[in-house]
C-alpha positions in Angstrom: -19.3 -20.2 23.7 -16.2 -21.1 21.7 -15.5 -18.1 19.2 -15.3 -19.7 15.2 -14.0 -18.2 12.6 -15.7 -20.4 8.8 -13.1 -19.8 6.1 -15.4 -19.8 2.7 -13.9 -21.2 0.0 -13.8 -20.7 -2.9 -12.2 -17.4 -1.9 -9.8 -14.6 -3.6 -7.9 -15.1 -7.1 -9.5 -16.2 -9.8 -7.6 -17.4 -13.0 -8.0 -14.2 -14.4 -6.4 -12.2 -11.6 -4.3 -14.7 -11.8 -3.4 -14.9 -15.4 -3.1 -10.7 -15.1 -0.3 -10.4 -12.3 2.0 -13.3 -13.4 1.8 -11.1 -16.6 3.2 -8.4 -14.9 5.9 -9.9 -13.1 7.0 -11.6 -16.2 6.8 -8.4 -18.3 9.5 -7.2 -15.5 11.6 -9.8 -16.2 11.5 -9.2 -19.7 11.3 -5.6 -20.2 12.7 -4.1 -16.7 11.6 -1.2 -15.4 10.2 1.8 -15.8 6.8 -0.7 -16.5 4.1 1.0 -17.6 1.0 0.0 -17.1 -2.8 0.6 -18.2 -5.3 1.2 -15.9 -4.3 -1.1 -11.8 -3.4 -4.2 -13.4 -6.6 -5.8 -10.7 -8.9 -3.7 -8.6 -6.7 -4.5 -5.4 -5.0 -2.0 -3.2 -2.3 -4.0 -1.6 -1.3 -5.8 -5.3 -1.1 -2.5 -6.8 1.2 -1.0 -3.8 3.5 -3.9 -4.2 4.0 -3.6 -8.6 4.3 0.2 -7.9 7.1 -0.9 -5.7 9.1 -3.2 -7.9 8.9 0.0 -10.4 5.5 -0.7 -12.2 3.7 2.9 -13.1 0.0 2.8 -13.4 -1.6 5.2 -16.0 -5.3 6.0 -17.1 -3.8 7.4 -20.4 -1.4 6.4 -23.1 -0.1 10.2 -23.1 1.1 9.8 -19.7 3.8 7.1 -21.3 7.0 7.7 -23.7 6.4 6.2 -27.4 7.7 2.7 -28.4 7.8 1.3 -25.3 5.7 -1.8 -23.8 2.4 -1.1 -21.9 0.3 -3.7 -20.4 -3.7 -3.7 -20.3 -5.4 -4.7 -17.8 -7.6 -7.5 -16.5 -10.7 -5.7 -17.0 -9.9 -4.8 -20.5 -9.9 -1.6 -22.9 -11.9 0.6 -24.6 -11.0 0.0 -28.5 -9.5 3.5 -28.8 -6.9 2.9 -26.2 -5.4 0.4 -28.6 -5.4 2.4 -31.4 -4.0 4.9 -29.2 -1.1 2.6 -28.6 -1.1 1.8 -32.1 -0.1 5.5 -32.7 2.6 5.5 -30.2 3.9 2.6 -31.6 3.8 0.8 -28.4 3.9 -3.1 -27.8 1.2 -3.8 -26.1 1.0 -6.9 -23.6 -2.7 -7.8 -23.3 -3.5 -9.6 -19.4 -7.0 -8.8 -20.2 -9.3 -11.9 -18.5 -10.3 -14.1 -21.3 -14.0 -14.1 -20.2 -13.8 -10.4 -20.3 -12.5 -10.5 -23.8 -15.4 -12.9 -24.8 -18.1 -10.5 -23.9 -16.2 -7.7 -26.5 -16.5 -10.4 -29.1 -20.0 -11.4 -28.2 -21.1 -7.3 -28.6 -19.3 -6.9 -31.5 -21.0 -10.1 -33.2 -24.5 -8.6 -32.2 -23.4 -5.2 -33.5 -22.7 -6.5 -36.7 -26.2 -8.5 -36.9 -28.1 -5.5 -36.5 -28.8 -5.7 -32.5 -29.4 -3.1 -29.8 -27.4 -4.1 -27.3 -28.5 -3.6 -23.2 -25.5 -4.1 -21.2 -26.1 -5.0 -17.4 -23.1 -3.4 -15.4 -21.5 -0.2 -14.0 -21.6 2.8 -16.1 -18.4 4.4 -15.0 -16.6 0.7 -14.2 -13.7 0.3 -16.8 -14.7 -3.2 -18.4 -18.2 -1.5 -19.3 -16.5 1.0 -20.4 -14.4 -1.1 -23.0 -17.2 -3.0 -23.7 -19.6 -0.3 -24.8 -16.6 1.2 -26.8 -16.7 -1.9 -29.5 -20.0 -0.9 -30.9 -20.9 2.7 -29.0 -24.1 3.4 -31.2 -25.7 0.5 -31.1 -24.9 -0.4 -26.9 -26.9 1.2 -24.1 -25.4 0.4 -20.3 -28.0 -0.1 -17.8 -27.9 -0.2 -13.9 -31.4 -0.8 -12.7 -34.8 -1.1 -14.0 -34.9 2.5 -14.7 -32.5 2.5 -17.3 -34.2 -0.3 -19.0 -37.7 2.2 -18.5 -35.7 5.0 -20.5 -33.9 3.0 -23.3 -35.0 4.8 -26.2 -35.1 1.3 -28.5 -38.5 0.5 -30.0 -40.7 -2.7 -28.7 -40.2 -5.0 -31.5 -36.4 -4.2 -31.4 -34.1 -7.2 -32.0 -32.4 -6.9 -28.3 -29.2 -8.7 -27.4 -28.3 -8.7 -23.3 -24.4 -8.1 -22.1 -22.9 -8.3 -18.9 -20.4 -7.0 -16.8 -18.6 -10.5 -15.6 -18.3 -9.3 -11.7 -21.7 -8.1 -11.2 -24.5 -10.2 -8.7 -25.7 -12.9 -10.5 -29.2 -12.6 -8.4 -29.4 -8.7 -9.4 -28.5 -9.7 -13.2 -31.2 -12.4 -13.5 -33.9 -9.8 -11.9 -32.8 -7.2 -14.7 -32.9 -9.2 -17.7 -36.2 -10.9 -16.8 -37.4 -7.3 -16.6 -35.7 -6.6 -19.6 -37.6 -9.5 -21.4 -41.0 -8.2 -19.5 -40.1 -4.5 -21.7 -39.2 -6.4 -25.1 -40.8 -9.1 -27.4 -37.5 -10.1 -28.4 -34.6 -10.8 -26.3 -31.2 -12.9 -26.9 -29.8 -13.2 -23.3 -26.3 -13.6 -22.1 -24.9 -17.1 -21.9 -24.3 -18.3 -18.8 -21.0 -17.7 -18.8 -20.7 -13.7 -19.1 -20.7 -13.4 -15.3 -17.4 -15.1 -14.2 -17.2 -18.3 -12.8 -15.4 -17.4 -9.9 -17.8 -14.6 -9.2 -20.7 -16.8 -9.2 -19.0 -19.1 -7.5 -17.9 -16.8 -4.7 -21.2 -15.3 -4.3 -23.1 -18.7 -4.0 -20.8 -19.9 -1.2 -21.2 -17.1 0.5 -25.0 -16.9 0.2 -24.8 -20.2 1.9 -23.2 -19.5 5.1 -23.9 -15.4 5.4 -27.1 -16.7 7.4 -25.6 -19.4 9.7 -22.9 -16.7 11.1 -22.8 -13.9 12.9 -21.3 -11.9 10.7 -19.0 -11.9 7.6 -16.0 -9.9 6.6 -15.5 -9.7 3.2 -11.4 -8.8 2.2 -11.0 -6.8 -1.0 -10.2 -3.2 -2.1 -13.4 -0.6 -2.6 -13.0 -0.2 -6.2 -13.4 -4.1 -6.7 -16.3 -4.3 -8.5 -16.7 -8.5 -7.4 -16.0 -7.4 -3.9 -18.6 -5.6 -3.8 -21.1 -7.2 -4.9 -19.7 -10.5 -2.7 -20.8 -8.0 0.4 -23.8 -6.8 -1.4 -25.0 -11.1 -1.6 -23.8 -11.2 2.2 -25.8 -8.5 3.5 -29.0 -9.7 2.5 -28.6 -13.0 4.2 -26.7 -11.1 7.5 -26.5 -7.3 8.1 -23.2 -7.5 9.6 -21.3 -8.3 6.8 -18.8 -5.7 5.8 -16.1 -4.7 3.0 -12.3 -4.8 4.7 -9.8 -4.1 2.9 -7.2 -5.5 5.3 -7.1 -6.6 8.7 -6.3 -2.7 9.9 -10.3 -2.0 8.5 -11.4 -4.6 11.4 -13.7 -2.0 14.1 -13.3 -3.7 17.4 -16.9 -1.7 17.8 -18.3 -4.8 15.4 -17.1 -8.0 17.9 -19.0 -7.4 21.0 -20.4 -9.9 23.0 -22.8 -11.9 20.8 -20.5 -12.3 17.8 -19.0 -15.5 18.6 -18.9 -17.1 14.6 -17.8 -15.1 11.6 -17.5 -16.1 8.1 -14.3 -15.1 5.9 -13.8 -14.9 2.2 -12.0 -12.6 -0.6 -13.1 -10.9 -3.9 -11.7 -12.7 -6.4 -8.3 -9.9 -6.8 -7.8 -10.1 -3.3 -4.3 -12.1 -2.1 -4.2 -15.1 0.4 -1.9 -13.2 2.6 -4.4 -10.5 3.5 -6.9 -13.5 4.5 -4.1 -15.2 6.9 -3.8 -11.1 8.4 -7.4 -10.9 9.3 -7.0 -14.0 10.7 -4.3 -13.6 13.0 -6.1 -10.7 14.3 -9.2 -12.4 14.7 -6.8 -14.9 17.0 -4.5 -12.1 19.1 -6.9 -9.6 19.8 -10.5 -11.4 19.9 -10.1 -14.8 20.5 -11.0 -16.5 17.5 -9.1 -19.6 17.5 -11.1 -22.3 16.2 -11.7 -22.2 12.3 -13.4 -24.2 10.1 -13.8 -24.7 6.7 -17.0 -24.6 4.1 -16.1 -25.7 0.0 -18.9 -24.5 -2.2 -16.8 -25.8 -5.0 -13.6 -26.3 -6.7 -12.0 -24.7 -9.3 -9.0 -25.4 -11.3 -9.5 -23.1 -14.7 -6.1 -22.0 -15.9 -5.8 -19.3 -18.7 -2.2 -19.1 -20.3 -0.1 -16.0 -20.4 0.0 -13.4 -23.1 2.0 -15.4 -26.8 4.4 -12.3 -26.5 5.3 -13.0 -22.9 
């Protein structure tokens, strides 16, 4: 049997990641190095490697950086202290958060102000929930699974508003806030655009092939939230779907005999190049040399960079 490799689209960068590293590599240009940087600029190991290269310095706290300098946030956005934080440094601050990130922080801080709880559906210790839950930290609860929604401590009749994390499973998310609504009378869900588009997207295309295949490899780093969750979708359709960072991750113990079709795609942080590597070795060392191509959809959102860059 002839051994296929099915290249998923839509696959890796989203506008968003996008928007984020041509931020960076203009900020370069305008500022030179030493770059500083808050938090990885996009959950990917071999972007992050490469900026760090070019003279970029990645920190986790504004202390770690000299005063009046400029500092760049990250896609996945900040918890309001950092920016006073940088306020106090007087540094300039370059803002490559995703838009759709910063939409959500608006969203929880409207709520706040109209006397909502607020449930927020995401990771508790991911830096975008984080942020998030920073714009309004009395009044937002974060919540992983149905029992955090058993222990929130807001009454019944409670006015509840329901946030999410933009890269989280949008077939886990629609499970918790319908048990969310099952818990409380009153319940203002998130607009259908709080989980990304291109994570939706990404986890619907691959949904539709993970069961025609004999296995999928997912390409993006571990600490990629999307990527995750991309693998988690895959799994349930086909148990040998697995998380690769790069080609090198491949196990020659997963091709044996009866794997003759594999599915491909990338979290949405993950670079083209790594996709063409896995490829390759798909080709040299296993034979994989006919490839075809599913579109689940197109996509052609652009987000402009940063005013001040």
């Amino acid at each position: 049997m002839e051994k296929t490799i099915t290249l998923i689209s839509p696959r890796g960068f989203c506008a968003g990641v996008t928007r984020a590293i041509d931020t960076v590599d203009q900020a370069l240009l305008k500022y030179q190095t030493p770059l500083y940087v808050h938090h990885e600029i996009v959950h990917n190991t071999f972007i992050v490697d490469n900026l760090k290269k070019k003279g970029v310095i990645f920190i986790d706290n504004l202390d770690e950086m000299p005063d009046e300098l400029p500092v760049i946030l990250s896609a996945h956005g900040v918890h309001p202290d950092v920016r006073k934080k940088a306020a106090n440094k007087n540094l300039h601050l370059v803002d490559a958060t995703c838009p759709l990130v910063t939409k959500v922080h608006s969203e929880a801080l409207r709520y706040a102000r109209a006397g909502f709880n607020i449930v927020y559906i995401g990771h508790k210790k991911h830096v975008e929930a984080l942020g998030t839950a920073g714009e309004a930290p009395d009044k937002i609860v974060i919540v992983e699974n149905e029992k955090d929604i058993d222990s929130l401590p807001f009454p019944r009749e409670s006015k509840i508003a329901c946030l999410t994390q933009t890269t989280l499973s949008i077939f886990d998310t629609e499970h918790l806030v319908n048990y969310l609504k099952q818990k409380y009378s009153s319940v203002s869900t998130p607009s259908a655009g709080d989980i990304c588009y291109a994570t939706t997207n990404r986890q619907k295309a691959v949904a539709e092939i993970a069961g025609k295949v004999d296995m999928i490899l997912v390409i993006g780093s571990s600490n990629s939230s999307n990527s995750n969750r991309l693998k988690e979708v895959a799994i349930k359709q086909n148990p040998r779907s697995y998380l690769i960072n790069c080609a090198s991750e491949i196990q020659s113990g997963w091709l044996n005999d009866d794997i003759n079709s594999i599915g491909i795609t990338a979290g949405a942080s993950a670079p083209e190049i790594l996709v063409t590597d896995v490829i390759d070795i798909l080709k040299t060392n296993y034979g994989f040399y006919k490839i075809n191509m599913y579109n689940g959809g197109h996509e052609d959102l652009h987000f402009s960079l940063p005013e001040n860059i």
